[in-house]
C-alpha positions in Angstrom: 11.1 60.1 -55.1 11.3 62.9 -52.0 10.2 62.5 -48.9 7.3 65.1 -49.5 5.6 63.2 -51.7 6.0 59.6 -50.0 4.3 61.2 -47.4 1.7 62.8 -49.5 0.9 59.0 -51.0 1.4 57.3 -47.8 -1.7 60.0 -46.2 -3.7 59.9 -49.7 -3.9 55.9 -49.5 -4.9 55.8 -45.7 -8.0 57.9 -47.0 -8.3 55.5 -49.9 -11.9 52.8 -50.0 -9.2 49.8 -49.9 -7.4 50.9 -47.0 -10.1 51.7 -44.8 -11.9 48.2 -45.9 -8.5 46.5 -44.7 -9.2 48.4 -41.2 -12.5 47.7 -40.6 -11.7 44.1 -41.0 -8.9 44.1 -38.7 -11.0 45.7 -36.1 -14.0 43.0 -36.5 -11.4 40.8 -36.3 -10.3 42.0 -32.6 -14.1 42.2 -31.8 -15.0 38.8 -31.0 -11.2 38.4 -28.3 -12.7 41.7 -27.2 -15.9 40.3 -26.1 -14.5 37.3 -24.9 -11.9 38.8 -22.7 -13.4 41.6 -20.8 -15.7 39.4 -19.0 -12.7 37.6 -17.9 -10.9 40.5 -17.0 -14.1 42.3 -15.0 -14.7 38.7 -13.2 -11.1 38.5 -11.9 -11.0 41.7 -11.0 -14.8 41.5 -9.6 -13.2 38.6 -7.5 -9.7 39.9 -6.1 -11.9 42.6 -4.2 -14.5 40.0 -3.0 -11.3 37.6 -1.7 -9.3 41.2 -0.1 -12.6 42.1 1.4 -13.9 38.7 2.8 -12.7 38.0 6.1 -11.6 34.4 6.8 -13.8 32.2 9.0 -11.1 29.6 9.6 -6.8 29.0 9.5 -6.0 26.1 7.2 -2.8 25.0 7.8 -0.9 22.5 5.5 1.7 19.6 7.3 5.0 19.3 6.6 7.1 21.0 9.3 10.2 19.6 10.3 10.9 18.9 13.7 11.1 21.9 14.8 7.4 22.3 14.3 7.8 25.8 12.4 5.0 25.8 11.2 2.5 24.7 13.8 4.3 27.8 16.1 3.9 30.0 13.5 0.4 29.1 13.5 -0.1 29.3 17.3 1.1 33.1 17.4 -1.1 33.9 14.2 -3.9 32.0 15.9 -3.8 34.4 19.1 -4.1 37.2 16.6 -7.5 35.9 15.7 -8.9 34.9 18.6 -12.0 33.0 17.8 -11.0 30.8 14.6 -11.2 27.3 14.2 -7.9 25.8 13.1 -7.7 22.8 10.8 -4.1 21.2 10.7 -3.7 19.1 8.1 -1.4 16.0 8.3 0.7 17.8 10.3 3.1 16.7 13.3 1.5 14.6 15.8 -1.3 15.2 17.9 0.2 15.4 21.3 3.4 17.8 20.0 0.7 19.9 18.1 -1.2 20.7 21.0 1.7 20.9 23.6 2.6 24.0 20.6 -0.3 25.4 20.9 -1.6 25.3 24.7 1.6 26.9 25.5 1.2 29.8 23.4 -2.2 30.1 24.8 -4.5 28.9 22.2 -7.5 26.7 23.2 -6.9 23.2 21.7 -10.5 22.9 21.4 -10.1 25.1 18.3 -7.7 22.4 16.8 -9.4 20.3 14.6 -6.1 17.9 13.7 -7.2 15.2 10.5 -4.0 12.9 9.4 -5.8 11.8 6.0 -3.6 13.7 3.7 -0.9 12.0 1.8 0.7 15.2 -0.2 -0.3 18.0 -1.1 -3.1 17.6 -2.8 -4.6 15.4 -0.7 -4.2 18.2 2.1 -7.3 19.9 0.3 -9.3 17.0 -1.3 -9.6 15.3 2.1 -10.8 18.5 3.9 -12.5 20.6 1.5 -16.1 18.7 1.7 -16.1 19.5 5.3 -15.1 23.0 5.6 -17.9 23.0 3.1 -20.1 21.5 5.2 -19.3 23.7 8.3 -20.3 26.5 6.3 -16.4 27.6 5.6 -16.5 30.3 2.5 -12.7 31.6 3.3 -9.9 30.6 5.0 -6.4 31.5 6.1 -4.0 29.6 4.0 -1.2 28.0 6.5 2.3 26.7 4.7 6.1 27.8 4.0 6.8 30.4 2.0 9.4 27.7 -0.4 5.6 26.1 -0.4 2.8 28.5 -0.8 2.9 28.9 -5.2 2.2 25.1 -5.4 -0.2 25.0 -2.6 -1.9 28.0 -3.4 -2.4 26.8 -7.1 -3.9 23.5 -5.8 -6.4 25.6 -3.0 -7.6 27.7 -5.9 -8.7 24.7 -8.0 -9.9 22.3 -5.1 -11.5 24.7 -3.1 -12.7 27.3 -5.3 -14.7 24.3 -6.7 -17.0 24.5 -3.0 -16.8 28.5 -3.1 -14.3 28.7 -0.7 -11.3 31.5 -1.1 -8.0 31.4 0.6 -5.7 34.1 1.9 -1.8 32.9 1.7 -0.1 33.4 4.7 3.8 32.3 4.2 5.8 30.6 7.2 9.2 32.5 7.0 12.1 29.8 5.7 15.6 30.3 4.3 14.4 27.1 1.8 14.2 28.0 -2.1 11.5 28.0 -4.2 9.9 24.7 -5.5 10.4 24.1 -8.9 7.5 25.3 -11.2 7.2 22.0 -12.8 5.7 20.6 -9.2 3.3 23.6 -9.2 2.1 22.2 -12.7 1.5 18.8 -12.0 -0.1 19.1 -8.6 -2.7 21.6 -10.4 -3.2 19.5 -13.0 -4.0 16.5 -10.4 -6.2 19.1 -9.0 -8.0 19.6 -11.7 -8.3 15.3 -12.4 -9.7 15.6 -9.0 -12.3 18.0 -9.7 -13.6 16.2 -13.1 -13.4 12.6 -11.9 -13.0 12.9 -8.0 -9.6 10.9 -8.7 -6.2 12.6 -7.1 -3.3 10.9 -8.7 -1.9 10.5 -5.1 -0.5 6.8 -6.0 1.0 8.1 -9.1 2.4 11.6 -7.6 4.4 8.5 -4.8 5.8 7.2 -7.6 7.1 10.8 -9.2 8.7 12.6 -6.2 5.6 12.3 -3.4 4.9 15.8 -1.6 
């Protein structure tokens, strides 16, 4: 058979009942995903310009410097950038060392607001999140390495996008590699236990590789 006429009987059968049956059904088909995902799409997007517009109201910052206290410095010099913000530290080095950083960078230590409750990562925003609720926090400066900051951001948008509160990441520089994506996974999914049942999974996470 030539071509001409393939292509005659491929264009006479797109026109044919059957074929245009078989179309119409595909398309219901994609209906129902349709309706279900462009309210998804229009509420992320509706919510990436809510978080780039809002402007913090406080600097969160997550322990777990070494001993050379990167990240508390780091936090001292972003801290003079914007002057007025409280400052919650969270399980980070100890109190004295913290505020020796900061007073001689010339931040008030009265903005330091220092709690030692945490025991990972998790913890850092279970044990904190109620009360940055309470102060009337709605966005906050999110404080941590860069090697950290997928795992910790995961966590901060499931624990404290459960009070309404948005983060911004902000990455202390390291020459560290990225955590593994499987530590990302299960401290989200121990964020989200915490969420439905108010339980963290700390004493299991101790027993699994800790922070």
């Amino acid at each position: 058979m030539s071509s001409g006429v393939i292509m005659r009987s491929r264009g006479a059968f797109r026109h044919h009942p059957l074929h245009r049956l078989k179309v119409a059904r595909s398309q219901r088909k994609r209906f129902p995903w349709m309706l279900f995902i462009l309210p998804l799409v229009m509420w992320f997007g509706f919510r990436a310009v809510r978080i780039y517009s809002e402007k913090p109201q406080a600097i969160l910052v997550l322990g777990g410097s070494t001993a050379a206290l990167e990240r508390e410095k780091f936090t001292a010099e972003f801290a003079r950038e914007h002057p007025g913000l409280p400052i919650w530290i969270s399980s980070g080095s100890p109190r004295d060392y913290t505020k020796q950083v900061f007073s001689e960078a010339g931040v008030d230590v009265r903005r330091l607001n220092l709690d030692y409750q945490a025991v990972d990562t998790v913890t850092n925003f279970t044990t904190l999140v109620d009360e940055l609720k309470q102060q009337g926090v709605q966005s906050v400066y999110l404080v941590t390495s860069d090697y950290h900051m997928r795992r910790a951001q995961i966590i901060g948008e499931i624990v404290l996008g459960s009070r309404g509160i948005h983060l911004k990441p902000v990455s202390v520089p390291s020459e560290q590699p990225q955590e593994p994506l499987s530590k990302a996974l299960r401290d989200g999914g121990r964020a989200v236990l915490w969420v439905t049942t108010g339980h963290t999974g700390a004493s299991w996470s101790r027993l699994h590789g800790g922070w």
